[in-house]
FIPATOR-580096 format. One record per residue (C-alpha): residue number from 0; x, y, z; residue in one letter. Coordinates in nm, 4 decimals. Layout:
BEGIN
n|c1|c2|c3|res
NUM|X|Y|Z|A
...
This chain:
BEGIN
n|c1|c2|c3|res
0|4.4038|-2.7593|0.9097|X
1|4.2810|-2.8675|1.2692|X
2|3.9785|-3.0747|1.3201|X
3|3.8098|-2.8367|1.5000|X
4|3.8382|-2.5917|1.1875|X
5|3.7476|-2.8400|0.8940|X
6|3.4041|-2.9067|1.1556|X
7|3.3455|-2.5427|1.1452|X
8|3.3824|-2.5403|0.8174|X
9|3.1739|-2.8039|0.7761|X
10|2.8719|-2.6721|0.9633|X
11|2.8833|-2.3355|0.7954|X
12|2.8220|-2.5152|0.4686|X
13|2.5324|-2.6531|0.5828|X
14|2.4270|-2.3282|0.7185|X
15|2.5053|-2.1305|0.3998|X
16|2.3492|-2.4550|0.1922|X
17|2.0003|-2.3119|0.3319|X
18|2.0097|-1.9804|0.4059|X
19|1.8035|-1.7337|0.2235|X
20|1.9214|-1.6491|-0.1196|X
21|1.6597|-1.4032|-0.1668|X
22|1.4065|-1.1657|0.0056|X
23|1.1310|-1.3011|-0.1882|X
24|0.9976|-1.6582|-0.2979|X
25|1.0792|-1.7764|-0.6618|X
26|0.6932|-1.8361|-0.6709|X
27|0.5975|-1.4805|-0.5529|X
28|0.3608|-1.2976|-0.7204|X
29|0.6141|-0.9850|-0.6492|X
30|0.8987|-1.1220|-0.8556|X
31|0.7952|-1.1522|-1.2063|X
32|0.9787|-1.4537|-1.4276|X
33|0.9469|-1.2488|-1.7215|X
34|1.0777|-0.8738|-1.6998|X
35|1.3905|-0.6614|-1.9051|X
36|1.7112|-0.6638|-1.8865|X
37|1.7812|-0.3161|-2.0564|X
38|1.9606|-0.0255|-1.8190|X
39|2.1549|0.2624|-1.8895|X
40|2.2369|0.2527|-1.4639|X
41|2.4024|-0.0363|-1.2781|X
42|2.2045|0.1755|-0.9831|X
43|1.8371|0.0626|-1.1838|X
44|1.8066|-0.2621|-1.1093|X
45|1.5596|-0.3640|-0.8897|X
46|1.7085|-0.4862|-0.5754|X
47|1.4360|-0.7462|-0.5278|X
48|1.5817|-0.9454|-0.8096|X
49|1.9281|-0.9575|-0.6991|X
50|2.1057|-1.2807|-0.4973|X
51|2.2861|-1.2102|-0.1997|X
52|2.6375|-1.2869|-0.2045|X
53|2.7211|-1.4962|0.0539|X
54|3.0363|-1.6472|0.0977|X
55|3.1887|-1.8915|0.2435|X
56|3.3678|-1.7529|0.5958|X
57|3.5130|-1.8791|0.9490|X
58|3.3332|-1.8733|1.2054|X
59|3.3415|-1.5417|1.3981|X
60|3.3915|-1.1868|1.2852|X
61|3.5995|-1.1977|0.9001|X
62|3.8134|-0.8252|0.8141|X
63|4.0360|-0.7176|0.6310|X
64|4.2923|-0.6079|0.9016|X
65|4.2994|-0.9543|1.1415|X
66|4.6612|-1.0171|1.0148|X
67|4.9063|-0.8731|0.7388|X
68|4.8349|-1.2077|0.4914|X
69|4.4619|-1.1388|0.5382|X
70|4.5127|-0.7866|0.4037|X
71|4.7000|-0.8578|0.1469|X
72|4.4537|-1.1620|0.0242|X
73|4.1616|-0.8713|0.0369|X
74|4.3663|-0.6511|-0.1717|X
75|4.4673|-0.8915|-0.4142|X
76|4.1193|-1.0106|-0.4349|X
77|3.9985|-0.6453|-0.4926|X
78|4.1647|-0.6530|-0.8212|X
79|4.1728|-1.0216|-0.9244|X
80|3.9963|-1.1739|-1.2169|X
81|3.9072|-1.4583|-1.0501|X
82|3.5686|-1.6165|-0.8745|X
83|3.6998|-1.4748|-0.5264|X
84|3.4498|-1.2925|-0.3305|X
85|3.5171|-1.1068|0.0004|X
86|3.3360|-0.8473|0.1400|X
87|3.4802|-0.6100|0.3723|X
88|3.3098|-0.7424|0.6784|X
89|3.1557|-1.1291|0.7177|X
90|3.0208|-1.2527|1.0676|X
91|2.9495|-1.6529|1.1080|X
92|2.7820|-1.7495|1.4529|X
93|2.7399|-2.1645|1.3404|X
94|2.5175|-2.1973|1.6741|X
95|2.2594|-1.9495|1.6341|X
96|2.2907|-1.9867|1.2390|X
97|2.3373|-1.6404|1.2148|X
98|2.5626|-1.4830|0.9032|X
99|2.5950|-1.1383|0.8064|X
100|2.8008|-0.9324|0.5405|X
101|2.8789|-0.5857|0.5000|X
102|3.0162|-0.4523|0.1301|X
103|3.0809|-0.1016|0.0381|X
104|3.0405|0.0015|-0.3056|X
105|3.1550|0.3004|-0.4992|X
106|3.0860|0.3910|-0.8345|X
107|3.1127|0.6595|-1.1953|X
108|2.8595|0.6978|-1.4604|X
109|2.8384|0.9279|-1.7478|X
110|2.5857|1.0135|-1.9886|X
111|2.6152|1.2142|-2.3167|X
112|2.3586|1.3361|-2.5349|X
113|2.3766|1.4995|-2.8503|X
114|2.4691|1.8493|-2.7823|X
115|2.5051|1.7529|-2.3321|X
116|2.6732|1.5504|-2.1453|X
117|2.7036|1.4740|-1.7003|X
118|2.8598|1.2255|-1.4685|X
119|2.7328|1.0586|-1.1420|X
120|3.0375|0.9801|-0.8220|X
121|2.8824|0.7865|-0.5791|X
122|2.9303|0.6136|-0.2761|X
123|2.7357|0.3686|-0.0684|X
124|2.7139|0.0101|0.1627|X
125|2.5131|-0.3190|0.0779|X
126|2.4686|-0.5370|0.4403|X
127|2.2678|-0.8894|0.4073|X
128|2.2148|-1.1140|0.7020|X
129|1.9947|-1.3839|0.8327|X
130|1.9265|-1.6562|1.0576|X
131|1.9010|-2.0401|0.9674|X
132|1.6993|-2.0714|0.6286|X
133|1.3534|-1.8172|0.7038|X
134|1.4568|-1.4702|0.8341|X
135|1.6596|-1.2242|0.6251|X
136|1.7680|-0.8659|0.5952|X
137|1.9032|-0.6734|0.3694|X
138|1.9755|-0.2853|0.3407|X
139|2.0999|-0.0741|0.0056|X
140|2.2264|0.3212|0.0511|X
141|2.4128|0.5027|-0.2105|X
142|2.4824|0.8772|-0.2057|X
143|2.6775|1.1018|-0.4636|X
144|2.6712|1.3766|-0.7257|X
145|2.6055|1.4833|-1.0433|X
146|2.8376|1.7332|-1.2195|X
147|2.7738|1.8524|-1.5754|X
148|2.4618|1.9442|-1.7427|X
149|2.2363|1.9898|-1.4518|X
150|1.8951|2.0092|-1.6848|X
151|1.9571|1.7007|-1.8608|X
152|2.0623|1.5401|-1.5038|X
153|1.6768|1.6444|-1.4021|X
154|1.6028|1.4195|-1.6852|X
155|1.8406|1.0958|-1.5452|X
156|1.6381|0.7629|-1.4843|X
157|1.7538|0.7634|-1.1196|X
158|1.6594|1.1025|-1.0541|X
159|1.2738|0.9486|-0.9385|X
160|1.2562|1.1550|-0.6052|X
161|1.4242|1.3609|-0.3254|X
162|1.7502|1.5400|-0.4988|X
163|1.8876|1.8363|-0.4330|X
164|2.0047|2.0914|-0.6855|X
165|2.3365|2.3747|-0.6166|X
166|2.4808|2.5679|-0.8342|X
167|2.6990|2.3440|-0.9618|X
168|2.6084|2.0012|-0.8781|X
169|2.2768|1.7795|-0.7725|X
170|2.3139|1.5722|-0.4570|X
171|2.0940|1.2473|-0.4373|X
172|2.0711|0.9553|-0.2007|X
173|1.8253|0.6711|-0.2217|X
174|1.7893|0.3590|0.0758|X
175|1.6176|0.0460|0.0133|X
176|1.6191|-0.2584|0.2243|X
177|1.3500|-0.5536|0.3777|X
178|1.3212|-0.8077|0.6988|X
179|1.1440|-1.0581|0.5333|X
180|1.0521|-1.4014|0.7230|X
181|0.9853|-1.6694|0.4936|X
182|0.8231|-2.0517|0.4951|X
183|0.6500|-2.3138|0.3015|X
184|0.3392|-2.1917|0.3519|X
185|0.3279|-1.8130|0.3848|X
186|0.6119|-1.5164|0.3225|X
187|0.6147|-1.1896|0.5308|X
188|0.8503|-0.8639|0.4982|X
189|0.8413|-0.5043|0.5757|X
190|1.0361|-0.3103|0.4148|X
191|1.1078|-0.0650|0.1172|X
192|1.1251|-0.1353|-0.2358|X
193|0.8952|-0.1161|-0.5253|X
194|0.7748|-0.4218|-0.7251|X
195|0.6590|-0.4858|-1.0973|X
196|0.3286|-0.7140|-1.1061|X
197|0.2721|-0.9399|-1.4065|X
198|0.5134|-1.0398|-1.6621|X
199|0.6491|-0.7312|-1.8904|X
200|0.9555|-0.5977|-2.0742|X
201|0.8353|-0.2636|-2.1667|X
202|0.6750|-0.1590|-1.8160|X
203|0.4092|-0.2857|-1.6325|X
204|0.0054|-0.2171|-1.6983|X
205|-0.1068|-0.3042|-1.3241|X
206|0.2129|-0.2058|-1.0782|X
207|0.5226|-0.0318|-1.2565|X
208|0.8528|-0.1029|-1.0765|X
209|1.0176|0.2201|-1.2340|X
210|0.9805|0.4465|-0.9622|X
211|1.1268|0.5691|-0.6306|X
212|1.1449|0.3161|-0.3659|X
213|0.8704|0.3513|-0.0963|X
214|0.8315|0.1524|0.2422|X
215|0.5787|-0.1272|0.2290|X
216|0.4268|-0.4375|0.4209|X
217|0.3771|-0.7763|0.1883|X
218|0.2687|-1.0634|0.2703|X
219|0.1624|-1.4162|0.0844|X
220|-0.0118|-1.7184|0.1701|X
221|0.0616|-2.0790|-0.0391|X
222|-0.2155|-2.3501|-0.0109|X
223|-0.1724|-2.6554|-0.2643|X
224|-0.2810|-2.4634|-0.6049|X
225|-0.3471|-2.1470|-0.4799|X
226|-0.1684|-1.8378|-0.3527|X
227|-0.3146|-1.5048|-0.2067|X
228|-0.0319|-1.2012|-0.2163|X
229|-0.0967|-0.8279|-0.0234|X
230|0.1049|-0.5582|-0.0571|X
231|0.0683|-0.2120|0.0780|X
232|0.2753|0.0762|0.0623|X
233|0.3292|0.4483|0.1797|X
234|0.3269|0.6784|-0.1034|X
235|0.4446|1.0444|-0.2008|X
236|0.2242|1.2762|-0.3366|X
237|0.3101|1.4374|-0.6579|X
238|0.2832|1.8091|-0.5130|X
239|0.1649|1.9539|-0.1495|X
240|-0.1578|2.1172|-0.0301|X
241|-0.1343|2.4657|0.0177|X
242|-0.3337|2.5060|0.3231|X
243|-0.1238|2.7400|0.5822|X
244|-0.1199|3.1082|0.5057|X
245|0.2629|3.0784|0.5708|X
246|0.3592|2.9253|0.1917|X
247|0.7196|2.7971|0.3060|X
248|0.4892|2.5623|0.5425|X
249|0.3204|2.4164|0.2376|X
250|0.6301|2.3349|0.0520|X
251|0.6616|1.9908|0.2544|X
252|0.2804|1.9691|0.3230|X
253|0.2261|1.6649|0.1420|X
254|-0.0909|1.5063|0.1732|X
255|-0.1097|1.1267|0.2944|X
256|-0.1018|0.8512|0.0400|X
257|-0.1074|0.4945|0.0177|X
258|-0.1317|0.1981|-0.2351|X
259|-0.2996|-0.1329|-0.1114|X
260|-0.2698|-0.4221|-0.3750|X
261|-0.4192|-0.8266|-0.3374|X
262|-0.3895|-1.1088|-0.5589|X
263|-0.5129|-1.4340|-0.5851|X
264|-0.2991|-1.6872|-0.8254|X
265|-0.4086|-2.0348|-0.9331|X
266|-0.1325|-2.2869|-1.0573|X
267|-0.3427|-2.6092|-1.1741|X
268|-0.0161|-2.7172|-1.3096|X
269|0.3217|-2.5876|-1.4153|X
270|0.1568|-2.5215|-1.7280|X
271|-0.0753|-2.2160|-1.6551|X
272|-0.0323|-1.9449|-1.3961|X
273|-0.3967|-1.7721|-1.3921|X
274|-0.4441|-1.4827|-1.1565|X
275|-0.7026|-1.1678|-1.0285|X
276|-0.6283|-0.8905|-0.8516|X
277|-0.7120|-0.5347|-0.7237|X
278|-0.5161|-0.2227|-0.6363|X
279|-0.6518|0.1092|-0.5080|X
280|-0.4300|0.4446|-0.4613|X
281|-0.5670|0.6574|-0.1656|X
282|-0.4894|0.9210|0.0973|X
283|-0.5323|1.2516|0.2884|X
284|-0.6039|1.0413|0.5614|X
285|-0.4546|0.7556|0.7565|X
286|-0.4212|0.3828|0.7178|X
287|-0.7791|0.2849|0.5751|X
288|-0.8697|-0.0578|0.7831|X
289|-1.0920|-0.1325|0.4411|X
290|-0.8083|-0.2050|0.2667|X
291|-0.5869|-0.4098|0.4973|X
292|-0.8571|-0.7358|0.4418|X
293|-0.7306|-0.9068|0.1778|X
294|-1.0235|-1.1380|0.0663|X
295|-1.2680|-0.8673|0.0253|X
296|-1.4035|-0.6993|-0.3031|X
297|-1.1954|-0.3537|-0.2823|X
298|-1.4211|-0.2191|-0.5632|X
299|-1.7553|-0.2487|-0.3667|X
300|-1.5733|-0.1068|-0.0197|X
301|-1.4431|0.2067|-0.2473|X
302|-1.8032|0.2174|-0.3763|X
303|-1.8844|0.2502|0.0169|X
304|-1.6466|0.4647|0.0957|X
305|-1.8400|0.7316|-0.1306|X
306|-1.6311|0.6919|-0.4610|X
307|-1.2887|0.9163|-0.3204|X
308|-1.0450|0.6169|-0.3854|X
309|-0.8543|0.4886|-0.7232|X
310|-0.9056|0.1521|-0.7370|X
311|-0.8137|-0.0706|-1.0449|X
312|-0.9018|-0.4197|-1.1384|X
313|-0.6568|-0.6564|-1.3189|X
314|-0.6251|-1.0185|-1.4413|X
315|-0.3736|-1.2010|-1.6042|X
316|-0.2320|-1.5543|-1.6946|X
317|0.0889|-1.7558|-1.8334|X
318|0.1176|-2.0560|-2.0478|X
319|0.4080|-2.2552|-2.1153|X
320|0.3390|-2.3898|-2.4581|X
321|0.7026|-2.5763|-2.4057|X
322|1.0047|-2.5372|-2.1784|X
323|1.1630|-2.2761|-2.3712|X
324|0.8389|-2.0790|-2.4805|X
325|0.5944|-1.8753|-2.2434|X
326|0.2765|-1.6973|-2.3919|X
327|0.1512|-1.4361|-2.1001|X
328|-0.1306|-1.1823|-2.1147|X
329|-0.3251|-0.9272|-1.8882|X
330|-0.5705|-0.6766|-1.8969|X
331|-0.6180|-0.3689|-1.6197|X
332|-0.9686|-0.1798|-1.6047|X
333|-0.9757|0.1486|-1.4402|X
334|-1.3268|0.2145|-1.4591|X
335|-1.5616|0.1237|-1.7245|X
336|-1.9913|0.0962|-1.7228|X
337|-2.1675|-0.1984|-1.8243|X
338|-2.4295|0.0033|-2.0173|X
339|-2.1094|0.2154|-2.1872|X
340|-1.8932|-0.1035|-2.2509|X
341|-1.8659|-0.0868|-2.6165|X
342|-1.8759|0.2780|-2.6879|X
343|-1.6303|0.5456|-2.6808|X
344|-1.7710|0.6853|-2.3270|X
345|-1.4108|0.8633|-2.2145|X
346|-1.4778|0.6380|-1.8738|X
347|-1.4105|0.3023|-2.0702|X
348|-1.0532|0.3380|-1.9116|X
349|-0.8502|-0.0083|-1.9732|X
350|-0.5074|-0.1451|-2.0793|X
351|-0.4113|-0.4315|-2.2602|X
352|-0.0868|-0.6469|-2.2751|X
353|0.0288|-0.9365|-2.4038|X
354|0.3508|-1.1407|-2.5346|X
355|0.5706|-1.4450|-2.5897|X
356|0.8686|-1.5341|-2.4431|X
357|1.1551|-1.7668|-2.5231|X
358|1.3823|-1.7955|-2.2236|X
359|1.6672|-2.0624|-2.2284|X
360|1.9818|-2.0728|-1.9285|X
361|2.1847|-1.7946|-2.1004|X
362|1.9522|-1.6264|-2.3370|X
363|1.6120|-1.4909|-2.4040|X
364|1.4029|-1.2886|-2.6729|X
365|1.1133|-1.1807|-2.5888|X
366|0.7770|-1.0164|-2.7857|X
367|0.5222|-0.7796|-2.6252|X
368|0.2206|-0.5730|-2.7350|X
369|0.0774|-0.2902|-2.5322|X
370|-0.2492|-0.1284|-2.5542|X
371|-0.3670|0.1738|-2.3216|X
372|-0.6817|0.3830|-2.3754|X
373|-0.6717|0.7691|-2.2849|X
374|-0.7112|0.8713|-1.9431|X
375|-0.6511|0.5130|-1.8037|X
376|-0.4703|0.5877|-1.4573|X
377|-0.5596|0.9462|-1.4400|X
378|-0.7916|1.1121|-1.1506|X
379|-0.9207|1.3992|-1.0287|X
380|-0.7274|1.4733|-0.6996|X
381|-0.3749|1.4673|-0.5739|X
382|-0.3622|1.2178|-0.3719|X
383|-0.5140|0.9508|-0.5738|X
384|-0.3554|0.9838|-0.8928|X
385|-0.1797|0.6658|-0.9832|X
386|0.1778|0.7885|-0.9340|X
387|0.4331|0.8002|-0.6966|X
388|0.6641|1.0831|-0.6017|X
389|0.6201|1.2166|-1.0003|X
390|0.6540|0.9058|-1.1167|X
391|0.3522|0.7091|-1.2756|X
392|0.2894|0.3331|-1.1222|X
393|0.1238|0.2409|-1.3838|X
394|0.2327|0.2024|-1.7850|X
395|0.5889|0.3868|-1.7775|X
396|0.4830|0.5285|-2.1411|X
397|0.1416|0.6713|-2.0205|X
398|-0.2073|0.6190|-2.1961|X
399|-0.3884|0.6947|-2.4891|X
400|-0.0767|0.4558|-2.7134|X
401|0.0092|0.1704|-2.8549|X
402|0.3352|0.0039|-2.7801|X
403|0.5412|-0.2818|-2.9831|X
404|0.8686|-0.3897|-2.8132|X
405|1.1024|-0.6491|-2.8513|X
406|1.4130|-0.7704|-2.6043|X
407|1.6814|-1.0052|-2.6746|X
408|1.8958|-1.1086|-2.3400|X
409|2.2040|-1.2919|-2.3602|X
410|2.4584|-1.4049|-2.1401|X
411|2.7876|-1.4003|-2.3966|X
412|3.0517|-1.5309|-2.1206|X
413|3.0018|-1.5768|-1.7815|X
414|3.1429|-1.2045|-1.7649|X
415|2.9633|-1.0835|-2.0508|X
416|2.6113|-0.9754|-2.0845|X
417|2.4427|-0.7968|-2.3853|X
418|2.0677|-0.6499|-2.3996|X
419|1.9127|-0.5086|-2.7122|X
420|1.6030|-0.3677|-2.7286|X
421|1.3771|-0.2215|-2.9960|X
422|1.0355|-0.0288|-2.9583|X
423|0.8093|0.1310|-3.1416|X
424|0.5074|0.3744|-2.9897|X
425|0.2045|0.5098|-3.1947|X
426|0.0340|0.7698|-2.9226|X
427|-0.2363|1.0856|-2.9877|X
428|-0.1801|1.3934|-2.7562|X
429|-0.5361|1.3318|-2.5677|X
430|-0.5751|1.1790|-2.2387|X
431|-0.1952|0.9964|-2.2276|X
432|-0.0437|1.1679|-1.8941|X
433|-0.1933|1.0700|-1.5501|X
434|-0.1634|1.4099|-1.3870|X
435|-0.4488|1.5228|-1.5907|X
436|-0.7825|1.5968|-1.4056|X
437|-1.0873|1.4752|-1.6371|X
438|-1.3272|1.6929|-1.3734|X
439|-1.1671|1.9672|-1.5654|X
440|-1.1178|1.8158|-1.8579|X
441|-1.4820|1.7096|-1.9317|X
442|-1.6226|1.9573|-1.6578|X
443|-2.0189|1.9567|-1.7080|X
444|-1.9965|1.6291|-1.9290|X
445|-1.8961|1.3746|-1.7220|X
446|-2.1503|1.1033|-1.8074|X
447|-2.1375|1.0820|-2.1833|X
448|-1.8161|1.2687|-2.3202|X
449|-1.6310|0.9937|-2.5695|X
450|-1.3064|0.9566|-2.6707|X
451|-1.1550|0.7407|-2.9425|X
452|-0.7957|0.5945|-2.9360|X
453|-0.5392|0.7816|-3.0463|X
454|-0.7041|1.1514|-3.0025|X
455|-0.5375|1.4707|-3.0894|X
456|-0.2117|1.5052|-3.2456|X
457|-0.0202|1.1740|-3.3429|X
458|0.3159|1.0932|-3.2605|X
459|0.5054|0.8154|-3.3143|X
460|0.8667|0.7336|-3.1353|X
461|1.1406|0.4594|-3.2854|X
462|1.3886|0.3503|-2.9510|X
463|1.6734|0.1172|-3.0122|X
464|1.8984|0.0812|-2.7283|X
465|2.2178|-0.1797|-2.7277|X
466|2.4066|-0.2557|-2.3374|X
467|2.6891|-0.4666|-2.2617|X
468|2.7848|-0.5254|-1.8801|X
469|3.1456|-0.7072|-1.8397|X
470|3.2191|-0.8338|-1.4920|X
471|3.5414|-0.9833|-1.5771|X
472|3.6928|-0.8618|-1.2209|X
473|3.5083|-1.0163|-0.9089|X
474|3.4447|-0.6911|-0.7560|X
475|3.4597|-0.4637|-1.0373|X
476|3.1317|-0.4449|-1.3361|X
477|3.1675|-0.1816|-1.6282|X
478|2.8429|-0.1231|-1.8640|X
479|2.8398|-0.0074|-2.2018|X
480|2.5390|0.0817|-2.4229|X
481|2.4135|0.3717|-2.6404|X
482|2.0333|0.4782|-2.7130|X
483|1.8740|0.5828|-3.0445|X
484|1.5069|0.7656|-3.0260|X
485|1.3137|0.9029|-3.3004|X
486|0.9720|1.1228|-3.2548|X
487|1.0419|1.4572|-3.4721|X
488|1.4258|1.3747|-3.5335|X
489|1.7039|1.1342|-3.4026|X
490|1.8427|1.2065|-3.0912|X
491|2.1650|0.9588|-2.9438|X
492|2.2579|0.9058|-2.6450|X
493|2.6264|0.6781|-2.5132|X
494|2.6312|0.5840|-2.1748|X
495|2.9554|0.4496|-1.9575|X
496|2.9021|0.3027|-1.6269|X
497|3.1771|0.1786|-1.3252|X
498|3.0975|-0.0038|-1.0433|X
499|3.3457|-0.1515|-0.7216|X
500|3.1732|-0.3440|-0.4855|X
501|3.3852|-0.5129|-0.1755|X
């Protein structure tokens, strides 16, 4: 090799050595420590919490096609079980720092139920890029079809917007991606994504991450101890206004909506992670200005704002008792009255969660409890209700229930990852879905109906779910699993998944 190579060579390590790995800081109030592992999707993951491949390349544009070795090094690597990684396109510009990769991907997954069964063929691109060690980029599309059952594909965890049904097949896309710019002292990124806040293996009380992506503006500030983090976001509503006289005009006459979010953390030492925060869900109108100043009391502005918004207050904190042992906690209040505090007013609308957490380099078990009183999340219009696109942002398993789950990770081989997961839900019919309207609901009574946990009819729901993912091929990752769920009887579920990425 030339000299003039092995110095390229040896600049672009330096440049890779810092670039971003990551659209968001390992300290970020956005990317929770503590969350679970268990899919029946390689689609599901959240691509917040992925790393960027980024290989090592020559400087200037890097393809498959530059000569006939090249070619045939891409194709071998395409099927190799080695720790090769190409992607079909790399560009390395040492002098501006700049680096960018484009990878297509291309995938099959298949459910089957008891008495059902459907498959997913997809297609899509991953592209990453950035410039020295602070600005990033990153854009995820994926397209395809479902063929099979198409009632139980209405039912799919990645059906969580926009899809299409035909006759004989459902067509859905989905696009997520960020330009984030990040420093010492403060992060920025638009983009669009969704985001879990606080620590949680069965779903999040405060900000769920299981929904539809939605476009979004974050930003955080670091100073010594402290950290402030905003977030706010462009929401769908969960159905349209019919206001034209023309109804095919109301069919895509959703109503504005929006989620703002702040949150102040305090890290006194790597011990404890304490931390208070607000959210508020609110449309039918443009971008409030209220709820872009992130050091104000959002409750009191709402309050000002004549009572039309959804706000919710949370706090929360972790403790590492050792290295290998986390205790965390939080508690989200939707609307309560000082005067009402300890009775069964229906307004006392809270949730409570809490767990431990064992985490070591290639394993981790983790405990959680889960308390949510009926009607928490739920309001009385459209385009306020804490949801997104049908989806609900806050407690994936609703309210009115109490939740006991347990997740063991562990990383078998470095090609060989297994999840299991047990839970068990105690729930009463009353108050436990978000789209409910309690105008309606306790219409005339407002001010002193009560409600005690676990109203109406009691249910109770067994999951145990097993997943193995095997990425013995560089570019090729297979997951395995089956689900078992008890409410009234057993019902099973196997799942297959196959993923090429290049």
């Amino acid at each position: 090799m030339r000299s003039s190579a092995i110095l390229r060579l040896l600049v672009l390590s330096l440049i890779l050595s810092t670039a971003p790995l990551a659209a968001l800081m390992q300290d970020s109030a956005f990317l929770p420590q503590i969350r679970s592992m268990k899919r029946s999707s390689l689609l599901s993951q959240n691509p917040n919490y992925q790393v960027p491949n980024c290989p090592l390349r020559d400087e200037g544009l890097s393809h498959p096609f530059r000569s006939v070795d090249n070619f045939l090094d891409h194709l071998k690597s395409a099927i190799a079980i080695d720790d090769q990684n190409f992607n079909l396109i790399s560009y390395r510009h040492a002098e501006s720092r700049f680096q960018a990769d484009f990878s297509i991907l291309a995938g099959y997954e298949h459910k089957l139920d008891d008495d059902r069964d459907y498959g997913f063929l997809y297609k899509g691109w991953d592209i990453t890029a950035g410039v020295g060690e602070r600005l990033s980029f990153s854009s995820l599309w994926y397209n395809g079809a479902y063929y099979g059952d198409l009632d139980a594909v209405e039912t799919d965890e990645l059906i969580d917007g926009y899809y299409k049904r035909f006759a004989k097949h459902i067509q859905l896309d989905n696009m997520s991606g960020a330009i984030s710019y990040d420093t010492e002292r403060y992060s920025l990124a638009l983009g669009r994504g969704r985001f879990q806040i606080g620590p949680s293996i069965s779903g999040s009380i405060i900000l769920s991450d299981r929904v539809n992506d939605y476009g979004y503006f974050l930003a955080e500030g670091r100073a010594g101890a402290f950290s402030l983090s905003f977030l706010h976001g462009s929401l769908i509503a969960d159905s349209t206004y019919s206001v034209y006289d023309n109804s095919a005009l109301d069919t895509r006459n959703y109503p504005d909506k929006f989620i703002a979010l702040h949150q102040l953390n305090y890290r006194p030492n790597p011990m404890w992670n304490l931390y208070l925060g607000e959210s508020v869900v609110y449309g039918n109108r443009g971008i409030d200005l209220n709820y872009l100043l992130p050091n104000s009391f959002w409750r009191a502005v709402e309050h000002n704002l004549w009572d039309r918004d959804n706000v919710l207050i949370y706090a929360g904190a972790e403790h590492k008792l050792s290295n290998p042992i986390t205790l965390y906690g939080q508690v989200a209040i939707d609307e309560f009255s000082y005067g009402k505090l300890f009775s069964n007013w229906w307004g006392n609308k809270y949730a409570l969660q809490g767990g431990i957490d064992y985490k070591r380099i290639y394993d981790s078990c983790t405990l959680e409890l889960t308390a949510v009183r009926p009607y928490t999340y739920a309001h009385f219009q459209n385009h306020t209700m804490y949801s997104h696109d049908g989806r609900p942002l806050g407690y994936e398993l609703g309210s009115n229930v109490l939740n006991l789950s347990f997740e063991h990770y562990r990383v078998l081989r470095e090609w060989l990852e297994w999840t299991l997961n047990l839970s068990y839900s105690y729930r009463g019919s009353e108050g436990r879905d978000w789209r409910e309207n309690y105008h309606d609901v306790f219409a005339g009574q407002i001010d002193d109906a009560e409600v005690k946990w676990f109203a109406g009819d009691i249910s109770r729901d067994y999951t145990l779910s097993n997943s193995i993912t095997i990425g013995i091929y560089s570019h090729h990752k297979l997951l395995l699993g089956h689900r078992s769920q008890y409410i009234d009887d057993w019902q099973h579920r196997l799942f297959a998944a196959w993923q090429f990425r290049f």
